[in-house]
N, CA and C atoms as a LAMMPS dump frame, in Angstrom:
ITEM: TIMESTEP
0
ITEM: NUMBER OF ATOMS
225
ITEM: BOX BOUNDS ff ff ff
-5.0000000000000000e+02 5.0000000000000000e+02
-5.0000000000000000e+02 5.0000000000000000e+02
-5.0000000000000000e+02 5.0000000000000000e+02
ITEM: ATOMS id mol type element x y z
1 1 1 N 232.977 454.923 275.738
2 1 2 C 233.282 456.332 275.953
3 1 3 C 234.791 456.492 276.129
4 2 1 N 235.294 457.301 275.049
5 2 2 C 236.635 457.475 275.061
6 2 3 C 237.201 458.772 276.657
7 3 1 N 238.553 458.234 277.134
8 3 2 C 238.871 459.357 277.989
9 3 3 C 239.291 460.621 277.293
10 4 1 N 239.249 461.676 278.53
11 4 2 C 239.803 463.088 278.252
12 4 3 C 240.773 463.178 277.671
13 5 1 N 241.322 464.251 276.994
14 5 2 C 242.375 464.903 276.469
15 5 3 C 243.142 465.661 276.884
16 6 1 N 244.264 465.889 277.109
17 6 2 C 245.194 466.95 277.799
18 6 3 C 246.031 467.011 276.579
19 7 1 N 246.452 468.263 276.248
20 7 2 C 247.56 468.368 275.362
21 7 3 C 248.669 469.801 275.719
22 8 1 N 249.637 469.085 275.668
23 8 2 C 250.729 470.472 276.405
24 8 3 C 251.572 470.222 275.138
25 9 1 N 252.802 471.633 274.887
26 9 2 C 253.183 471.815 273.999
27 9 3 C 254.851 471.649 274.872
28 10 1 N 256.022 470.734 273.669
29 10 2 C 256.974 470.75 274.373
30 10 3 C 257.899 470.731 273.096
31 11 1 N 259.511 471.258 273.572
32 11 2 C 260.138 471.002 272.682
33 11 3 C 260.679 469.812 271.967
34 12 1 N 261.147 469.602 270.364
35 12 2 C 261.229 468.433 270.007
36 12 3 C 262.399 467.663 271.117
37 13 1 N 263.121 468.43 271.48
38 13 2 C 264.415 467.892 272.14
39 13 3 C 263.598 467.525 273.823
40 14 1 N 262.747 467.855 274.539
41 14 2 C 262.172 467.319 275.336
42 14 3 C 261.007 466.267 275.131
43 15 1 N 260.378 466.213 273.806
44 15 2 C 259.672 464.749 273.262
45 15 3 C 260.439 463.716 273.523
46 16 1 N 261.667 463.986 272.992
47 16 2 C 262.21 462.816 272.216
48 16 3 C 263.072 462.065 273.929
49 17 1 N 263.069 463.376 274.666
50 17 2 C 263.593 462.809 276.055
51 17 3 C 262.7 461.81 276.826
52 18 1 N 261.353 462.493 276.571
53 18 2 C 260.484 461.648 277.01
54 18 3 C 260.106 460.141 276.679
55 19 1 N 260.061 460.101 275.567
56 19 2 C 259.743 459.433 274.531
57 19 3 C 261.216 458.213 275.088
58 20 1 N 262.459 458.63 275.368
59 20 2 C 262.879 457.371 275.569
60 20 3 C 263.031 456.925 277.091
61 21 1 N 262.644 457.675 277.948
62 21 2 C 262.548 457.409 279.705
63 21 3 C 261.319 456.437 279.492
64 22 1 N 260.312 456.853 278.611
65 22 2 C 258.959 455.994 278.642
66 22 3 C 259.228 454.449 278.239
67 23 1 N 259.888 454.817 276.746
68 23 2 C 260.586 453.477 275.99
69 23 3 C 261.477 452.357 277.116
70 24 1 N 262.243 452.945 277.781
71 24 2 C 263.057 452.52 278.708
72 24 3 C 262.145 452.126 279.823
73 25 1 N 261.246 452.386 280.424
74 25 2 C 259.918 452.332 281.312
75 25 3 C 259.106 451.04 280.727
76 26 1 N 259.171 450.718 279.944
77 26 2 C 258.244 449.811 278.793
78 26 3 C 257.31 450.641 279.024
79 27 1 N 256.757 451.541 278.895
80 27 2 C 255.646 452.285 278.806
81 27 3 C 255.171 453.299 277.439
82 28 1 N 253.936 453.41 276.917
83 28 2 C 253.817 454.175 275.52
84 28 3 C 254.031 455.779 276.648
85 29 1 N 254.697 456.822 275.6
86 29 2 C 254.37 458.207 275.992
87 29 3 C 253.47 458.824 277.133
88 30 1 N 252.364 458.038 276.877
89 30 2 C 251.202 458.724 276.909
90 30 3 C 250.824 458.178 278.582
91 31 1 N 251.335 456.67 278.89
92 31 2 C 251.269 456.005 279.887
93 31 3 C 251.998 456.373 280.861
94 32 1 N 253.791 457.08 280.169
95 32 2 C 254.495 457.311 281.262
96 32 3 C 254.529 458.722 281.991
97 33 1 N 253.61 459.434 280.679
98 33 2 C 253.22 460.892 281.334
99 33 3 C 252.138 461.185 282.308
100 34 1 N 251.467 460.478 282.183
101 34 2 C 250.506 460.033 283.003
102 34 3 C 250.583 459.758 284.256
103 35 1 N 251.352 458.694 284.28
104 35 2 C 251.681 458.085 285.648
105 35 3 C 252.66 458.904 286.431
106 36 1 N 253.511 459.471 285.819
107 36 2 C 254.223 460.636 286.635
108 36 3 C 253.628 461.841 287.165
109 37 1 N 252.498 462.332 286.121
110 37 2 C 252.087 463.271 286.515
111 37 3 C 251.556 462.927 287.58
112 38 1 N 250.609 462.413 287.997
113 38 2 C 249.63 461.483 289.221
114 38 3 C 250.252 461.216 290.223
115 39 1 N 251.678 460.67 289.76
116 39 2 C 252.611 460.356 290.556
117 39 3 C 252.487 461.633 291.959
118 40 1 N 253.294 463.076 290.85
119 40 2 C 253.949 463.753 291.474
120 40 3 C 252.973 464.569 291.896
121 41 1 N 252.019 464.696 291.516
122 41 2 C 250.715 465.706 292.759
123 41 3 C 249.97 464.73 293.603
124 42 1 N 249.982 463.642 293.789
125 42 2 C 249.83 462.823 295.192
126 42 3 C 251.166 463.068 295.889
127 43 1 N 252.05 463.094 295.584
128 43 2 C 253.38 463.364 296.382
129 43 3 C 253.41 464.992 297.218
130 44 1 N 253.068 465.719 296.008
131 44 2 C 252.765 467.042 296.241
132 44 3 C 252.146 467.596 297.23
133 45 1 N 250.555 466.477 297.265
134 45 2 C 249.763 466.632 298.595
135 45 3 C 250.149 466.115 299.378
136 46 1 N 250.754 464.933 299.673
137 46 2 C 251.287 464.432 300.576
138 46 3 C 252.171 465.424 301.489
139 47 1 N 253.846 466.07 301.11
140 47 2 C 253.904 466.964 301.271
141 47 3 C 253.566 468.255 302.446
142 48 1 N 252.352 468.409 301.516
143 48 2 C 251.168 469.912 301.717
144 48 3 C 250.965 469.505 303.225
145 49 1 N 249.884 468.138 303.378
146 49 2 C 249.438 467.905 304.352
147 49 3 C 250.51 467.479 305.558
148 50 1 N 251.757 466.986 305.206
149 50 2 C 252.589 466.804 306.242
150 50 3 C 253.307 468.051 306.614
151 51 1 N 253.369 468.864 306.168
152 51 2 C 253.923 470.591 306.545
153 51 3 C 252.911 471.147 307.466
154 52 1 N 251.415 470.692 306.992
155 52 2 C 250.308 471.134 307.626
156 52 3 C 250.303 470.622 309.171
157 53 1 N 250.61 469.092 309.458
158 53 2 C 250.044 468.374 310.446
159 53 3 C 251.371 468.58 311.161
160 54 1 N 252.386 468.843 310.841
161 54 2 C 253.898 469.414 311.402
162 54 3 C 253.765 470.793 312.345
163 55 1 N 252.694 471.94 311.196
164 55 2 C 252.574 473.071 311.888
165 55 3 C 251.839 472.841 312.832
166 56 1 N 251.093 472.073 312.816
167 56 2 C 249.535 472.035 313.873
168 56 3 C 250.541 471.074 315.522
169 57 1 N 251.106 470.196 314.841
170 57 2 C 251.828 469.941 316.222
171 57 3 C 252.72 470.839 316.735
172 58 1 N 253.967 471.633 316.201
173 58 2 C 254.419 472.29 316.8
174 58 3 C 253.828 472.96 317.717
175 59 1 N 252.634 473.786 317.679
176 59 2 C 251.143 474.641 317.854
177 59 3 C 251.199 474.331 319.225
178 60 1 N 251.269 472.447 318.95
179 60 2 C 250.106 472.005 320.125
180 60 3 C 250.975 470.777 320.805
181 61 1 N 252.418 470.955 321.003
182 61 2 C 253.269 469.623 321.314
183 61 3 C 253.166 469.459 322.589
184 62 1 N 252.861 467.987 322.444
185 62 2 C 252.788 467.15 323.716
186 62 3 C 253.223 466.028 323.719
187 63 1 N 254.603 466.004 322.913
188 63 2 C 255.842 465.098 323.283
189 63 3 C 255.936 465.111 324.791
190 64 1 N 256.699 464.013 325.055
191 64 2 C 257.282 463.583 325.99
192 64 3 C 258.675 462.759 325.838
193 65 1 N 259.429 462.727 326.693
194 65 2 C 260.865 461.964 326.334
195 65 3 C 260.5 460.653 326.525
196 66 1 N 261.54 459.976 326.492
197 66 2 C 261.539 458.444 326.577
198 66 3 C 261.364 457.819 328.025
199 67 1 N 262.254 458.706 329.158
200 67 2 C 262.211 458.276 330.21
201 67 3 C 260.483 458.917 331.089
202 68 1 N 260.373 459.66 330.679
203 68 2 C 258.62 460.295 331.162
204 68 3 C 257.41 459.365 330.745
205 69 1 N 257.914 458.709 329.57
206 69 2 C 257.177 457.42 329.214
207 69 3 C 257.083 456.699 329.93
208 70 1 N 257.998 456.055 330.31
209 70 2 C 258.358 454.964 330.93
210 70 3 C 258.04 454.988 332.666
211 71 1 N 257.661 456.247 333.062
212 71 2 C 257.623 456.607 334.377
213 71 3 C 256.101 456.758 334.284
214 72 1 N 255.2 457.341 333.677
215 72 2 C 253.763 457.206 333.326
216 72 3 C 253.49 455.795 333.112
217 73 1 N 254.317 454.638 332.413
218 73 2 C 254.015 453.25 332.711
219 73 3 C 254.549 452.717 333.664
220 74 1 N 254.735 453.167 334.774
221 74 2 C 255.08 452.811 335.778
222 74 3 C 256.506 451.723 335.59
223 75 1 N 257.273 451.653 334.761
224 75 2 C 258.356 450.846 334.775
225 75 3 C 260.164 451.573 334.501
């Protein structure tokens, strides 16, 4: 069973850009578009969810300094 198809339309002058970042990558076209794309929306979510878990602490901060640490461990 062959994989899916994606096909996007680009200019010749952005093929041919691609075409040698990939070349330069040792990678075919098709491998280095791929892997970037994947790349950059795991990054994307990554991101998402750290803006998310940023807002939720601000929300709810229960930092402490260094020396309040150290006084809760008794040292």
């Amino acid at each position: 069973m062959s994989n899916p198809t994606i096909t996007f339309r680009l200019s010749k002058e952005e093929k041919e850009f691609l075409e040698k970042i990939a070349d330069f990558n040792d990678l075919s076209l098709s491998d280095f578009v791929r892997k970037e794309t994947l790349e950059a929306a795991e990054e994307q979510i990554d991101r998402q969810t750290y803006k998310k878990l940023m807002e939720e602490h601000e929300e709810n901060d229960q930092s402490i300094s260094h020396q309040e640490m150290l006084k809760e461990l008794g040292l």
